[in-house]
mmCIF file of the C-alpha atoms, coordinates in Angstrom:
data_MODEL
# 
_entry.id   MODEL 
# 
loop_
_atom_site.group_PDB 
_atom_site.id 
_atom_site.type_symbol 
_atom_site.label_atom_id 
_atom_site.label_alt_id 
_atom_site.label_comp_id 
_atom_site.label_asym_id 
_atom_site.label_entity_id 
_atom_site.label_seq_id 
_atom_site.pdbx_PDB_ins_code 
_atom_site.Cartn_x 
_atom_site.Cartn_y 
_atom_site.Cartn_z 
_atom_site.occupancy 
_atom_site.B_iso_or_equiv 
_atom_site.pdbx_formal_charge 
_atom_site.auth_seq_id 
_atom_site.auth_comp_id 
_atom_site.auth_asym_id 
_atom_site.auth_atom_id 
_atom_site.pdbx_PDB_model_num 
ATOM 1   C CA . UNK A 1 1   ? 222.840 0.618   78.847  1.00 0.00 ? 1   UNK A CA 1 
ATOM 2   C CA . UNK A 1 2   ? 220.789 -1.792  77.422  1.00 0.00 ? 2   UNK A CA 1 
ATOM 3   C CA . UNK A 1 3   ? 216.804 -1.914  77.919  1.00 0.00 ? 3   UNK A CA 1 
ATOM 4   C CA . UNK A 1 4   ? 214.140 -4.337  77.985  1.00 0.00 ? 4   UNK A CA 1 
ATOM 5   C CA . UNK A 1 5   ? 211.134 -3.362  75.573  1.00 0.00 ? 5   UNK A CA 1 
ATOM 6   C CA . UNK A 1 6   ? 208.115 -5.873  75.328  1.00 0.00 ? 6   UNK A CA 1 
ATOM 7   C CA . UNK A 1 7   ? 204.688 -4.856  73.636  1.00 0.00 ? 7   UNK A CA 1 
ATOM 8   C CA . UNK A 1 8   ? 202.469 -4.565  76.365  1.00 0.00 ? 8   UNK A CA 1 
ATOM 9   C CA . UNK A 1 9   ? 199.075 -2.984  76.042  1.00 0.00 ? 9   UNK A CA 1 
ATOM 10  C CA . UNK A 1 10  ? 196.870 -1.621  78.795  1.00 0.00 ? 10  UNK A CA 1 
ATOM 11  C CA . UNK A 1 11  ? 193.200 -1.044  77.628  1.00 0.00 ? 11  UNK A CA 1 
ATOM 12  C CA . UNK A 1 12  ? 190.582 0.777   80.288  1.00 0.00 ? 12  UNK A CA 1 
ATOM 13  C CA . UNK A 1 13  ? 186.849 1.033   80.093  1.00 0.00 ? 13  UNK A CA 1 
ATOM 14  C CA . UNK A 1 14  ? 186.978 4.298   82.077  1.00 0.00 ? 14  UNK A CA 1 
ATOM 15  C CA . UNK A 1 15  ? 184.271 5.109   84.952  1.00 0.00 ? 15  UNK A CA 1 
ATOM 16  C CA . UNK A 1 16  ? 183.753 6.482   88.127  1.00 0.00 ? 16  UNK A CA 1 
ATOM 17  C CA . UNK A 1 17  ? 182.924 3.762   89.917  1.00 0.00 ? 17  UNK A CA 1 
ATOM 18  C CA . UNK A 1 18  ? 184.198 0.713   88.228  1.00 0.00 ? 18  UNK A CA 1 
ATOM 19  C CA . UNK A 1 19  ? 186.845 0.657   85.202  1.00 0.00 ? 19  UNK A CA 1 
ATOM 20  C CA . UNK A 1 20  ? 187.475 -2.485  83.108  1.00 0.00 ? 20  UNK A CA 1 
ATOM 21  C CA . UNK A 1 21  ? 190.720 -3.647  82.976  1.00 0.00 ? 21  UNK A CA 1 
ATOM 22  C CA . UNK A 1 22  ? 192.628 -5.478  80.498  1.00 0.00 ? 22  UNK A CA 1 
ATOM 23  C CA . UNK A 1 23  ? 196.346 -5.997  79.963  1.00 0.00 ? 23  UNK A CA 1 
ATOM 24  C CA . UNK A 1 24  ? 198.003 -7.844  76.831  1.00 0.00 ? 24  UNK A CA 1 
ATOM 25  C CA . UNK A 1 25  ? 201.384 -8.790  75.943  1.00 0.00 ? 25  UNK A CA 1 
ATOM 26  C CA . UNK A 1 26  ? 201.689 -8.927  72.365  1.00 0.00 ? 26  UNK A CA 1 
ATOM 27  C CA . UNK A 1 27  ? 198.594 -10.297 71.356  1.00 0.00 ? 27  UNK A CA 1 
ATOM 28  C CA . UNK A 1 28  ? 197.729 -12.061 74.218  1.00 0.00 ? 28  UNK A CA 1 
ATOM 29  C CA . UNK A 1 29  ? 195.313 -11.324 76.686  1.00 0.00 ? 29  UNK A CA 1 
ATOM 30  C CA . UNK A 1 30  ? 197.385 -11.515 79.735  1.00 0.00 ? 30  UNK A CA 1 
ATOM 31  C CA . UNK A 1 31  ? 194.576 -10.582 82.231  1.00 0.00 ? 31  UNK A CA 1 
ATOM 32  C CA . UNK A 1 32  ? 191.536 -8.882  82.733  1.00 0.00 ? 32  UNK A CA 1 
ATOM 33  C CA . UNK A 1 33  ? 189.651 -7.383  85.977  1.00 0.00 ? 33  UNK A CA 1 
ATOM 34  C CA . UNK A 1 34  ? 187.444 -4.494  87.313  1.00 0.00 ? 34  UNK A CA 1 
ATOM 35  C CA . UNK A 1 35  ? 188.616 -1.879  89.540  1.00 0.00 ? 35  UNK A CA 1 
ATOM 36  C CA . UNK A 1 36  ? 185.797 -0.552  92.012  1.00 0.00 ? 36  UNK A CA 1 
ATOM 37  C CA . UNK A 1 37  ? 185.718 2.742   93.495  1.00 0.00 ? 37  UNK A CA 1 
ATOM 38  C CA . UNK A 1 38  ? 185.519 3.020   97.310  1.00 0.00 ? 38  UNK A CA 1 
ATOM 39  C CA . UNK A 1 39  ? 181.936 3.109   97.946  1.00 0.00 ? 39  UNK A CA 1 
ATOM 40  C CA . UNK A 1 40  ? 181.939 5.548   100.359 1.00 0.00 ? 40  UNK A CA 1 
ATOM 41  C CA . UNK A 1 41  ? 183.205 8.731   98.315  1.00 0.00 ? 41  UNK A CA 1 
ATOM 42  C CA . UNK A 1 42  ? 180.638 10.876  96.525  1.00 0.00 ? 42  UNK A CA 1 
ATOM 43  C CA . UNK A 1 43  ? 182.765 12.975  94.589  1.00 0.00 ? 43  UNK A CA 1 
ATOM 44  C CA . UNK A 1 44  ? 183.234 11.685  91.248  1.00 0.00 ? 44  UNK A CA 1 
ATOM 45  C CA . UNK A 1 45  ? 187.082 13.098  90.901  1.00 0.00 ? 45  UNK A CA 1 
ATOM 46  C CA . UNK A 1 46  ? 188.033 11.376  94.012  1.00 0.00 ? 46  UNK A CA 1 
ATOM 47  C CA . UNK A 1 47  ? 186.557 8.223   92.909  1.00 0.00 ? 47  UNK A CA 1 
ATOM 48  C CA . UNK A 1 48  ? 188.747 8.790   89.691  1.00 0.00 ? 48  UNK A CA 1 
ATOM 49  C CA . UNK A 1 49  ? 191.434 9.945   91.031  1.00 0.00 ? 49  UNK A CA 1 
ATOM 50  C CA . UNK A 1 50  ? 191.194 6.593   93.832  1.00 0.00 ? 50  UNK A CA 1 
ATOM 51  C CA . UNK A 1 51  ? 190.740 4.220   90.746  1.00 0.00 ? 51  UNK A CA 1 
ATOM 52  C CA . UNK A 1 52  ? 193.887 5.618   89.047  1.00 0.00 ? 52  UNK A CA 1 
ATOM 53  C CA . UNK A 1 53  ? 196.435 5.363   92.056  1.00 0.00 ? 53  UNK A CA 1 
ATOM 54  C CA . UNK A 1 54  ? 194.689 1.764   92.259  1.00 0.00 ? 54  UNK A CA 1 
ATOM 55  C CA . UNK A 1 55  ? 196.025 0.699   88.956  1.00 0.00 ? 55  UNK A CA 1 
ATOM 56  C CA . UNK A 1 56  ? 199.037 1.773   89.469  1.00 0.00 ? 56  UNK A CA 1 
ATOM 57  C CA . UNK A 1 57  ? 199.509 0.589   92.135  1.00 0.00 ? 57  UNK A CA 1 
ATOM 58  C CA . UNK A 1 58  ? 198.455 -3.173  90.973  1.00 0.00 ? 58  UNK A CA 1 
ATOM 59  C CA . UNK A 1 59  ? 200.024 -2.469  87.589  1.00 0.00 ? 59  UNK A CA 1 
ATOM 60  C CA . UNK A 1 60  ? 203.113 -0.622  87.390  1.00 0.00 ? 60  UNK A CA 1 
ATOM 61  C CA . UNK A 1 61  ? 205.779 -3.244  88.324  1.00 0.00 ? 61  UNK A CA 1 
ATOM 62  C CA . UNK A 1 62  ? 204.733 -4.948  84.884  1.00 0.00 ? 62  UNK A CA 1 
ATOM 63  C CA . UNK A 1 63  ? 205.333 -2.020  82.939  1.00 0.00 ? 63  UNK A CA 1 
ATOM 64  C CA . UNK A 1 64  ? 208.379 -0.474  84.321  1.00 0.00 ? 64  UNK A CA 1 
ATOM 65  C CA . UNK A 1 65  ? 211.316 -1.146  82.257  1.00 0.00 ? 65  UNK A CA 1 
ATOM 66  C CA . UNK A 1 66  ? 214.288 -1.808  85.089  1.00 0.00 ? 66  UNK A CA 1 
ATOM 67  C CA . UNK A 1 67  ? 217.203 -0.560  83.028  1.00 0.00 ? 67  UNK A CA 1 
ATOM 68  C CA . UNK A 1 68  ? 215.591 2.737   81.959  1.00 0.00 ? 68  UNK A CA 1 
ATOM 69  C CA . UNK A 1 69  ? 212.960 3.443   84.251  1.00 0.00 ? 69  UNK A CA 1 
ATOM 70  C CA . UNK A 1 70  ? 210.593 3.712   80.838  1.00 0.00 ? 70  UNK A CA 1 
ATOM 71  C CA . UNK A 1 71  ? 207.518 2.673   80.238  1.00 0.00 ? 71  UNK A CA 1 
ATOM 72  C CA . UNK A 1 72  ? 207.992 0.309   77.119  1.00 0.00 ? 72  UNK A CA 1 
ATOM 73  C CA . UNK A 1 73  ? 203.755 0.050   76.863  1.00 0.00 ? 73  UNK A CA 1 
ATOM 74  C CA . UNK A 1 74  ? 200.649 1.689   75.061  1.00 0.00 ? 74  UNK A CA 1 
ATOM 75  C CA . UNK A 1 75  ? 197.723 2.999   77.486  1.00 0.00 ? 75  UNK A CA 1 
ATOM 76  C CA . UNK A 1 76  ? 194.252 2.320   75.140  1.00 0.00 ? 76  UNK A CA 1 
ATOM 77  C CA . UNK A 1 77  ? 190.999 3.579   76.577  1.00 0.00 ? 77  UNK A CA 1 
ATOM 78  C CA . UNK A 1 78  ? 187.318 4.120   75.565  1.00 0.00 ? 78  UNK A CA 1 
ATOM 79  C CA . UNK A 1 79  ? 187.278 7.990   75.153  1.00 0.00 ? 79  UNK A CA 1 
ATOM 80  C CA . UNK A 1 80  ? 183.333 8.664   76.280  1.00 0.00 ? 80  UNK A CA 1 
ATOM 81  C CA . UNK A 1 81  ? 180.930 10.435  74.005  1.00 0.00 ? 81  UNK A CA 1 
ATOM 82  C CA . UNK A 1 82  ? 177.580 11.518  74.289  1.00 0.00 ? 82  UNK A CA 1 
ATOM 83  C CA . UNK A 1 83  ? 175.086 9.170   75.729  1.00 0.00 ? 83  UNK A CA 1 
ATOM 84  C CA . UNK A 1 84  ? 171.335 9.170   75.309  1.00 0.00 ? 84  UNK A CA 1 
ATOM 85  C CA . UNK A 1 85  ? 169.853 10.166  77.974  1.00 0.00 ? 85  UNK A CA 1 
ATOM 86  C CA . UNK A 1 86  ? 165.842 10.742  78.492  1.00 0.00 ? 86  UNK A CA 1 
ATOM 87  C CA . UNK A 1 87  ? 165.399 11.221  74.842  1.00 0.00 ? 87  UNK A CA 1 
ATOM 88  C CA . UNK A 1 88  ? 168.645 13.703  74.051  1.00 0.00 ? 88  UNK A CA 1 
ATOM 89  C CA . UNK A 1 89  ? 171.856 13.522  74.207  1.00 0.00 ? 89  UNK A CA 1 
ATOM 90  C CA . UNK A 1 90  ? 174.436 14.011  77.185  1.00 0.00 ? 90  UNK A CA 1 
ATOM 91  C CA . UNK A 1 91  ? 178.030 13.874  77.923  1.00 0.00 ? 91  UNK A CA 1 
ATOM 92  C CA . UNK A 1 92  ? 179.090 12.245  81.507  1.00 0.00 ? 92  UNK A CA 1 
ATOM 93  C CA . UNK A 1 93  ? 180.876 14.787  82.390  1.00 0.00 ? 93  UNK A CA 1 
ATOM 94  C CA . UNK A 1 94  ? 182.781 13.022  85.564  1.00 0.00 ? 94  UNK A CA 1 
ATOM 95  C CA . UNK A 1 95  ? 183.450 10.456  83.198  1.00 0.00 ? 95  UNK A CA 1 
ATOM 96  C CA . UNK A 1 96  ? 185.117 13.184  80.420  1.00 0.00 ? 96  UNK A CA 1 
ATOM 97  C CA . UNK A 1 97  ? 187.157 14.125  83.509  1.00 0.00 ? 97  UNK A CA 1 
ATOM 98  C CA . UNK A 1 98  ? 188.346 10.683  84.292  1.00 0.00 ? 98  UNK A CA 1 
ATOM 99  C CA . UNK A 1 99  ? 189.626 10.119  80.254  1.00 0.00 ? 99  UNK A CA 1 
ATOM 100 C CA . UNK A 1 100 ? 191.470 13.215  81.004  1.00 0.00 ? 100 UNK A CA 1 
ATOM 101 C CA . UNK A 1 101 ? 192.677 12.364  84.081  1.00 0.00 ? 101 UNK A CA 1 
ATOM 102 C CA . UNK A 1 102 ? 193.641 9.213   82.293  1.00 0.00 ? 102 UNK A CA 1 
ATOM 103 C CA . UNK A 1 103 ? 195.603 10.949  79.476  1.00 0.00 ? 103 UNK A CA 1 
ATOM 104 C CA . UNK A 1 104 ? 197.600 13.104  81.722  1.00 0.00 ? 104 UNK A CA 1 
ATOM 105 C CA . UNK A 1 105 ? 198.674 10.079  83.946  1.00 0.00 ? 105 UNK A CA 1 
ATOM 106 C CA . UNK A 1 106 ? 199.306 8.013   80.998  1.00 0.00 ? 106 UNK A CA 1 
ATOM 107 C CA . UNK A 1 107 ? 201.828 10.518  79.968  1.00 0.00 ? 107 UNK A CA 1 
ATOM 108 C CA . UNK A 1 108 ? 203.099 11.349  82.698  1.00 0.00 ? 108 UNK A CA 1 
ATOM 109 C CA . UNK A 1 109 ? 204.175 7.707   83.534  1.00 0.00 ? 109 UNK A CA 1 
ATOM 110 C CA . UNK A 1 110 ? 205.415 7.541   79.817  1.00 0.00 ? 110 UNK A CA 1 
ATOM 111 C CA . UNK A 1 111 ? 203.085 5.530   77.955  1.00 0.00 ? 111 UNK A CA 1 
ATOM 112 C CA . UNK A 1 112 ? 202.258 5.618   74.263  1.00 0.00 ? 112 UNK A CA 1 
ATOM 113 C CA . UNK A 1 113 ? 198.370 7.525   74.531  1.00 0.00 ? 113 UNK A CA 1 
ATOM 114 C CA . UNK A 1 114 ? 195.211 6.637   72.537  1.00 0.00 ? 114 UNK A CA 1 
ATOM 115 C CA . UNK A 1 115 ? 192.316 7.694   73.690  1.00 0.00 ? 115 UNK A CA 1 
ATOM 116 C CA . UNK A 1 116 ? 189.826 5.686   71.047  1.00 0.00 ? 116 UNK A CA 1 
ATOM 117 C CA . UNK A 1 117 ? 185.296 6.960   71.091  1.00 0.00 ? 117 UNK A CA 1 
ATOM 118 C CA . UNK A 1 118 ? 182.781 4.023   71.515  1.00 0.00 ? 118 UNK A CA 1 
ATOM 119 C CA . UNK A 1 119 ? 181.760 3.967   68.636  1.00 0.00 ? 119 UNK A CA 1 
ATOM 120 C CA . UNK A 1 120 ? 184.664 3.320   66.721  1.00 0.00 ? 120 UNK A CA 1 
ATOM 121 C CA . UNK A 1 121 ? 185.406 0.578   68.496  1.00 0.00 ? 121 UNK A CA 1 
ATOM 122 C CA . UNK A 1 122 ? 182.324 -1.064  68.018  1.00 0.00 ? 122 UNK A CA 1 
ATOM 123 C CA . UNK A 1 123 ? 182.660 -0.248  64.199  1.00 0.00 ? 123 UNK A CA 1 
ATOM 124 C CA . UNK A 1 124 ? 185.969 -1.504  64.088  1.00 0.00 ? 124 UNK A CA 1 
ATOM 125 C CA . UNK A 1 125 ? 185.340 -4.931  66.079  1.00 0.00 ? 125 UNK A CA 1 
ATOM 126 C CA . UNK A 1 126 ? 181.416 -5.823  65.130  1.00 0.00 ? 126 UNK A CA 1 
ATOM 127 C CA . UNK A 1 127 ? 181.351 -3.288  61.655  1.00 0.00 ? 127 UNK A CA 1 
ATOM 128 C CA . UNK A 1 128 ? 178.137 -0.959  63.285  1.00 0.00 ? 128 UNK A CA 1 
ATOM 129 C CA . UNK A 1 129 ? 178.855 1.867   65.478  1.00 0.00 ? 129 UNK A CA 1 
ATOM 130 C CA . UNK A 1 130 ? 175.291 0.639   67.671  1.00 0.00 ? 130 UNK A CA 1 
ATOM 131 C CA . UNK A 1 131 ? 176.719 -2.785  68.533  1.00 0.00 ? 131 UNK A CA 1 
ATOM 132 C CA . UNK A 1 132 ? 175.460 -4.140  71.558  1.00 0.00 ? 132 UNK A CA 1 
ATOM 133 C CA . UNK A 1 133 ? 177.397 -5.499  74.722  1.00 0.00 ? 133 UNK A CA 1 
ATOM 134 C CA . UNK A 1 134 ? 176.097 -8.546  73.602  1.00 0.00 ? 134 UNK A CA 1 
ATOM 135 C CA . UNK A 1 135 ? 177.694 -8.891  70.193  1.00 0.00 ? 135 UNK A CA 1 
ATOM 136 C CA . UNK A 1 136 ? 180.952 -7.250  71.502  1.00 0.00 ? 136 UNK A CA 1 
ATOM 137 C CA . UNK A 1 137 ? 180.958 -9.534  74.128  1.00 0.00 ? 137 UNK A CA 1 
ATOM 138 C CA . UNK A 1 138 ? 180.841 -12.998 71.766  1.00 0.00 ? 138 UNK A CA 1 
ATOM 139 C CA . UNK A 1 139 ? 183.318 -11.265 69.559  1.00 0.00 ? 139 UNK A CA 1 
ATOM 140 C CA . UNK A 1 140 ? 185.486 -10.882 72.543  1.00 0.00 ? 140 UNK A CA 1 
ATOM 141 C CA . UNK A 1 141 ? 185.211 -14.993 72.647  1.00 0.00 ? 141 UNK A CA 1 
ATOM 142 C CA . UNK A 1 142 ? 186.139 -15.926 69.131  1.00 0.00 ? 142 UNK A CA 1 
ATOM 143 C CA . UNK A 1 143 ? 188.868 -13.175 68.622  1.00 0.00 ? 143 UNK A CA 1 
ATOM 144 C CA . UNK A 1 144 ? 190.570 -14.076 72.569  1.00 0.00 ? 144 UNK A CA 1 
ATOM 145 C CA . UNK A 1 145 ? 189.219 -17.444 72.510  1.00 0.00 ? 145 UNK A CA 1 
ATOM 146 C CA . UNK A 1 146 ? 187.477 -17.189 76.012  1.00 0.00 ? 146 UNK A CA 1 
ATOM 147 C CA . UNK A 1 147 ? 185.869 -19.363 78.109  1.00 0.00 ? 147 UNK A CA 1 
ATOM 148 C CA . UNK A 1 148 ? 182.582 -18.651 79.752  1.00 0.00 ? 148 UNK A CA 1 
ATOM 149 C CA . UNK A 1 149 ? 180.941 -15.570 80.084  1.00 0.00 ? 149 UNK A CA 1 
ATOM 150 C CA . UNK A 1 150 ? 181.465 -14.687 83.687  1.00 0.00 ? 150 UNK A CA 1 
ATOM 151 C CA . UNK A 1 151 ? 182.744 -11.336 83.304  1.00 0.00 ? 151 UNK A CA 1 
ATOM 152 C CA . UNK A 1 152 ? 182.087 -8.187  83.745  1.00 0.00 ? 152 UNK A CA 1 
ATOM 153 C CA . UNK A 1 153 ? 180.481 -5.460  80.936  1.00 0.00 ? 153 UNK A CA 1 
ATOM 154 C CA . UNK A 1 154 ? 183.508 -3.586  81.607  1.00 0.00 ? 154 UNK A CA 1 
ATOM 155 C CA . UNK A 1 155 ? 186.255 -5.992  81.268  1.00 0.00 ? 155 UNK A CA 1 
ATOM 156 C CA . UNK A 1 156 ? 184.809 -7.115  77.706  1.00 0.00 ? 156 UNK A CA 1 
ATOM 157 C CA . UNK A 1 157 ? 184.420 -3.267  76.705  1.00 0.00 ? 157 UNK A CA 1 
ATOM 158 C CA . UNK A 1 158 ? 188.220 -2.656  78.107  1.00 0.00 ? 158 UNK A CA 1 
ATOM 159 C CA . UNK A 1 159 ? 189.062 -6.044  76.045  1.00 0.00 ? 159 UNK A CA 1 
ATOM 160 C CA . UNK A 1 160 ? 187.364 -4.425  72.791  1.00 0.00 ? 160 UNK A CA 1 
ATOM 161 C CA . UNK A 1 161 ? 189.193 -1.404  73.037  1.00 0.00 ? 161 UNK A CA 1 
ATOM 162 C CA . UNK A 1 162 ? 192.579 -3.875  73.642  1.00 0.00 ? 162 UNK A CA 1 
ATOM 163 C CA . UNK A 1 163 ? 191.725 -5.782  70.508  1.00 0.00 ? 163 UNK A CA 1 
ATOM 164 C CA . UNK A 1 164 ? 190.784 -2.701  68.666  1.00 0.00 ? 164 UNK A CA 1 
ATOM 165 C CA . UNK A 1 165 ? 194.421 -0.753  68.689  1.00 0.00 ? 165 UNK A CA 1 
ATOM 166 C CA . UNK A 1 166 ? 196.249 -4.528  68.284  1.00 0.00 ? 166 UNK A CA 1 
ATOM 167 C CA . UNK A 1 167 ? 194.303 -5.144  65.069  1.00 0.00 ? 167 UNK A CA 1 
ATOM 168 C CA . UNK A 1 168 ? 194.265 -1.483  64.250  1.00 0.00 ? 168 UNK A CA 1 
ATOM 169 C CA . UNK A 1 169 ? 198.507 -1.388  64.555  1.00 0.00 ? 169 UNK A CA 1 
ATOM 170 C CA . UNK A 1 170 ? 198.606 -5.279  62.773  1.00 0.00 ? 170 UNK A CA 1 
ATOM 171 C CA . UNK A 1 171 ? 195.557 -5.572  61.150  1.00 0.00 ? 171 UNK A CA 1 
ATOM 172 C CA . UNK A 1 172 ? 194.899 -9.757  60.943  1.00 0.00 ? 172 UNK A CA 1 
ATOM 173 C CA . UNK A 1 173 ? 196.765 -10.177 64.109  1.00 0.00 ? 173 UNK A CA 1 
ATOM 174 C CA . UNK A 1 174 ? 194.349 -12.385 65.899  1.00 0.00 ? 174 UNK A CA 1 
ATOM 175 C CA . UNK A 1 175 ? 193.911 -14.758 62.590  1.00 0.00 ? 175 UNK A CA 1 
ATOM 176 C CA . UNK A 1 176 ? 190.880 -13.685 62.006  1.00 0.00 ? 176 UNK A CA 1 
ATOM 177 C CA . UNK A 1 177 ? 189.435 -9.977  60.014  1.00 0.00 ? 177 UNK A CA 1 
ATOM 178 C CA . UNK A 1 178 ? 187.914 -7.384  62.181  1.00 0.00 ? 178 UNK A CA 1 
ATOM 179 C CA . UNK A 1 179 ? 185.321 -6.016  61.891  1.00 0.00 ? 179 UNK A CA 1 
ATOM 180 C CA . UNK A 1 180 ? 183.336 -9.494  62.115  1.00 0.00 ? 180 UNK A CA 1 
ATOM 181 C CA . UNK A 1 181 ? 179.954 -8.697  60.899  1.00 0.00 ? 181 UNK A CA 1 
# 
């Protein structure tokens, strides 16, 4: 039995409430979107939990093979750290759930796993660790060739992440060397 394989990639900004979305076929950015929570649930591993089933829903007719019921894909997501917080540092702990969460779903549906930290991403697209949305954000334009800038924080951070593991796995791949700087 023969099956179909493409290189699909499916990069997440992970949160609670809203999770960038971005989805590439080779190195193409095929689409990008946010997913919103419904508003009405407090608890954080519901919302989670809600946003998951969500993308699958919307998502997993593009990356089930037909002839082998496989998942020919990688699953790349932002892996959250600590964040300052009121002068010291703190993890989001409903968002450390959610990457876990993530993880196990991403396995379980049989995708390739890699869980990357924030910061190094942002070395590994604008060369500092403390890059702000900002510079991500125009690097996101060059590197995908983008036009406007009417999207979300999240869907540029899940595009980052995207563009990270493609240049990471075929470093050059977008014609152009990452980190820009």
């Amino acid at each position: 039995m023969e099956h179909h394989s493409s290189n699909y990639i499916l990069a997440l900004d992970p949160g609670t409430r809203t999770t960038g979305v971005a989805m590439f076929q080779d190195m193409e950015l095929v689409e990008a979107f946010t997913l919103k929570a419904p508003a009405a649930e407090r608890d954080s591993a519901v919302r989670a939990f809600n946003l998951i089933q969500i993308l699958e829903e919307k998502l997993m007719t593009a990356f089930n093979c037909t002839h082998c019921g496989t998942t020919h894909a990688d699953l790349v997501y932002e892996n959250p750290q600590m964040f300052r917080i009121k002068g010291g540092l703190k993890s989001i702990e409903p968002v450390v759930r959610m990457a876990g969460m993530l993880s196990y779903w991403g396995m379980r549906m049989g995708f390739n796993v890699y869980p990357y930290s924030v910061s190094t991403v942002k070395a590994g697209i604008a060369g500092r660790n403390s890059a702000s949305k900002e510079q991500i954000e125009t690097i996101m334009h060059k590197v995908l060739d983008l036009k406007g800038h009417n999207r979300a924080d999240h869907e540029y951070d899940a595009m980052s992440v995207g563009v990270y593991h493609l240049d990471k796995t075929t470093p050059g791949c977008f014609g152009m060397t990452l980190p820009m700087t």
